[in-house]
N, C-alpha and C positions, 0 to 999 in steps of 0.2 A: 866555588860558587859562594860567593858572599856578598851582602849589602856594604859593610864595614868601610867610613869612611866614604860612600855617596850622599847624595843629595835627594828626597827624596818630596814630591811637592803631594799630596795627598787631601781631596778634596769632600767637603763634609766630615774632617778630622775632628770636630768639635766632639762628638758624641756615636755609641754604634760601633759598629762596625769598622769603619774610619779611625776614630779613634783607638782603638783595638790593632787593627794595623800598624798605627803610628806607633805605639810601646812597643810593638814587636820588631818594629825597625831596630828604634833607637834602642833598643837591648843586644842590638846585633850590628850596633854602632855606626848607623847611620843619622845624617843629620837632618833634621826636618821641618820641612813649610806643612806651618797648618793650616790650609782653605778651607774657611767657613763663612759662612752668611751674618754669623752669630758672635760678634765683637769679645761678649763677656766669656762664652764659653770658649772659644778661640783662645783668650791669654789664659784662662787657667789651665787649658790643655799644654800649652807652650813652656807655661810653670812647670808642670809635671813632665814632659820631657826635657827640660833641661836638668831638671834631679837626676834624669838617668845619667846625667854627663856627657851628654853630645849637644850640637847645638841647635837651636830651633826657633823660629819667627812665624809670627805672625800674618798672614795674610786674607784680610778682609775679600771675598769674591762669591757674586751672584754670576753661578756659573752659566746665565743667560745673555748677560753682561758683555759682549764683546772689549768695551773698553778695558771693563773691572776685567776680565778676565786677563786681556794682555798687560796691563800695568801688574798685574797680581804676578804672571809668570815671571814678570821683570823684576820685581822686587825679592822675589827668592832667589833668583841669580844674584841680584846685587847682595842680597844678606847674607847669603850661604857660599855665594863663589860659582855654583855650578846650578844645574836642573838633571839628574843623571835617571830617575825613573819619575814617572808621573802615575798616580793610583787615580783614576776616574770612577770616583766613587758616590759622590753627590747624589741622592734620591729622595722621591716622594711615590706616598700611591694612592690614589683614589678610587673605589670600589663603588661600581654602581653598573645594572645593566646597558647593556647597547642602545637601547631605544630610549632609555632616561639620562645617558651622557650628555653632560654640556660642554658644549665646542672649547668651550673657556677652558674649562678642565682636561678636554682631551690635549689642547696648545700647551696648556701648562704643564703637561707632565711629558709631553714628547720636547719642549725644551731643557727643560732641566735633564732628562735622561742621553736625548741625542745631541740638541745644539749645545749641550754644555759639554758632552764627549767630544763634542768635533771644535769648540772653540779652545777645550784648552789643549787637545793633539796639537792643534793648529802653531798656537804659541810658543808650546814644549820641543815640537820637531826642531821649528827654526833655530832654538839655543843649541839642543842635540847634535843638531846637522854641522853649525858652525863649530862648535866646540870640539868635534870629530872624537869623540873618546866611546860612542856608540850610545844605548839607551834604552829602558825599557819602558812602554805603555803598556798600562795593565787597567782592563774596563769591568766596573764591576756588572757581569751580568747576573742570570738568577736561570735557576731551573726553567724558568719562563722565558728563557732565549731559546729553550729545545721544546718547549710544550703548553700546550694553554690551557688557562682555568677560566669558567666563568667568571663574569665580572671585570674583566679586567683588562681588557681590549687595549686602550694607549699604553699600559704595563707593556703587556706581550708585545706589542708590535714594537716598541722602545728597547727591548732586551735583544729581539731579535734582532735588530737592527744594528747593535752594537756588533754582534758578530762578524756581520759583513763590511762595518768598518773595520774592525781590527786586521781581518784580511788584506783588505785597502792597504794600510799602516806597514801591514808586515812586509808587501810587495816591495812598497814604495823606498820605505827605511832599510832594506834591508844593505842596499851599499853605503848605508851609513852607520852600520853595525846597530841601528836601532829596529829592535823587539815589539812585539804588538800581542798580546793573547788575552782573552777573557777569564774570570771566574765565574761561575756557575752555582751558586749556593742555592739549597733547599731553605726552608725559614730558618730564618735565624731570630730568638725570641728579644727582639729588640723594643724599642717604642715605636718603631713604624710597622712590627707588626704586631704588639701589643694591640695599635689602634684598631687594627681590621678585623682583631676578631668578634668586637661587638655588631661594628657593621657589617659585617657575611652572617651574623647570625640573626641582623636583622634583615636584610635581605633575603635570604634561604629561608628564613621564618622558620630557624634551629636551635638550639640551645647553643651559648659559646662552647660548652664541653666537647659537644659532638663539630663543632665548625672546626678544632682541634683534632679531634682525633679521627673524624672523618673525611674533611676536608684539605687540609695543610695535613696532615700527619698519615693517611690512611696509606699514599702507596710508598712510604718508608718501608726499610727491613726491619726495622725495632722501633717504632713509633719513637724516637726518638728528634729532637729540636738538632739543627746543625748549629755549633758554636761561633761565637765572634774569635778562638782563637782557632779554628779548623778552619776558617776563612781567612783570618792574619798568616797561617802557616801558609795556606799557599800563593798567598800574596811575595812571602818573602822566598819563597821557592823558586817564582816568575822572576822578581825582582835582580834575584842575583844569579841567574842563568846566562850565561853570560857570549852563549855562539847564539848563530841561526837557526839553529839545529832545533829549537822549539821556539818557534814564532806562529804568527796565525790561528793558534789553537784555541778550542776552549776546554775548561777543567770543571766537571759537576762535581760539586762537592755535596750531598743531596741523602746520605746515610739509604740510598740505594734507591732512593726516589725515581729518578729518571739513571737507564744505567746503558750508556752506547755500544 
C-alpha cells in the first residue's frame, strides 16, 4: 500500500488541512496538483512541495466552477501525466441559527461542500476510468457527516451528503478498480475553525474557553484537538489502499468524539 510515484490532485491544498495532506503525500513520493482558489498561496505551496523532490503544479480552481473545475482536472493530467487519487477537500463554514440563515449562505456552502465534491468526481473518474490503472476518491468529511451541532445546518446536511455520494462512487467505480471513502475528522484547530469559535461564543452568548471545551471538545476522550497530521495519515492510508476491499466507507477520526 503505497502512494509512491501517483498522482495526486488535492483540492484547498493551499493551506489547512489540504496542505497537510499534500506534504504527507509527497514525503511518500507522490506527485501533486495543488487546487486552490488562492493563486499566491497555491505557488508557494507547489514551492514547497517541489523541495520535497517530487513533482507538483499548480491549479487555479473554484470548485463551483464547472468549467474551472474540468480545465483544472485537465491540466494535472497534462502536467503530471496521470490523475490517480483525487482528495475532495475544499471547505467553508458559516455558523448562524436556522431561522437567521440566509439562503445565500446556505447555497454557498452546500456548493462548495457538495457541487464541488460532485464536479470534481465527475472530472476525475473520466481520466481514471480511461486510463484503466484504477483510483481513489477520497471526500473530506467531519464528525458532522455522523451527527449534528447546533448552528450548523448546510454544514451537516453537506457532510452528510458526501457519504452517500461516496457510496454512489464506490458502486459505480468499482469495475474500474476506482475507490470512494470519506474521512471524518473531529476539530481540527485550523483557521476555519479558529474562526468559529468567536462566532458560537457569540451566538451561545459563552465565553470562547467554554465554546472549546464545552462545545467542540466536550464529548472527546481527552479534550483533545484532532491534528492536520492524524487527518493527512489517513488520507494516505485511503489513498494507497489499493483493492475494493475498503471502498465506500467512512473513517472518524474524532479522539473518541463520535465512536461507531
Amino acid at each position: 500500500m503505497s502512494v509512491k510515484g501517483k498522482v495526486a490532485l488535492i483540492t484547498g491544498a493551499a493551506s489547512g488541512i489540504g496542505k497537510r495532506i499534500a506534504e504527507v503525500y509527497a514525503d511518500n513520493g507522490a506527485h501533486i496538483a495543488v487546487a486552490d482558489i488562492n493563486q499566491a498561496a497555491a505557488d508557494a505551496a507547489v514551492a514547497e512541495i517541489k523541495a520535497r523532490g517530487v513533482n507538483a503544479t499548480t491549479v487555479i480552481m473554484d470548485v463551483t466552477d464547472e468549467d474551472a473545475v474540468n480545465a483544472g482536472i485537465d491540466k494535472c493530467v497534462k502536467d503530471l501525466g496521470s490523475i490517480d487519487i483525487l482528495v475532495s477537500n475544499a471547505g467553508i463554514q458559516i455558523v448562524n441559527p436556522i431561522e437567521d440563515f440566509a439562503y445565500a449562505d446556505w447555497k454557498k456552502l452546500m456548493a462548495i461542500h457538495v457541487d464541488g465534491a460532485f464536479l470534481t468526481t465527475r472530472a476525475a473518474v473520466k481520466h481514471m476510468y480511461a486510463a484503466g490503472k484504477g483510483g481513489a476518491i477520497i471526500y473530506m468529511g467531519s464528525v458532522h457527516s455522523k451527527e449534528a451541532s447546533k448552528l450548523k445546518a448546510p454544514y451537516v446536511a453537506a457532510k452528510h451528503a458526501l457519504i452517500g455520494l461516496a457510496k454512489v462512487v464506490a458502486k459505480e467505480g468499482a469495475a474500474h478498480g476506482v475507490r470512494a471513502n470519506v474521512i471524518c475528522p473531529g476539530f481540527v484547530r485550523t483557521p476555519l475553525v479558529d474562526k468559529q469559535i468567536p462566532e458560537q461564543a457569540k451566538a451561545l452568548n459563552i465565553s470562547e474557553a467554554d465554546v472549546i471545551k464545552n462545545v467542540m471538545l466536550k464529548d472527546t476522550v481527552d479534550g483533545e484537538f484532532t491534528t492536520v497530521d492524524d487527518v493527512a495519515q489517513c488520507a494516505l492510508f485511503f489513498g494507497g489502499f489499493e483493492t475494493n476491499a475498503l471502498t465506500g466507507q467512512s473513517l472518524v477520526v474524532s479522539h473518541g468524539w463520535f465512536m461507531q
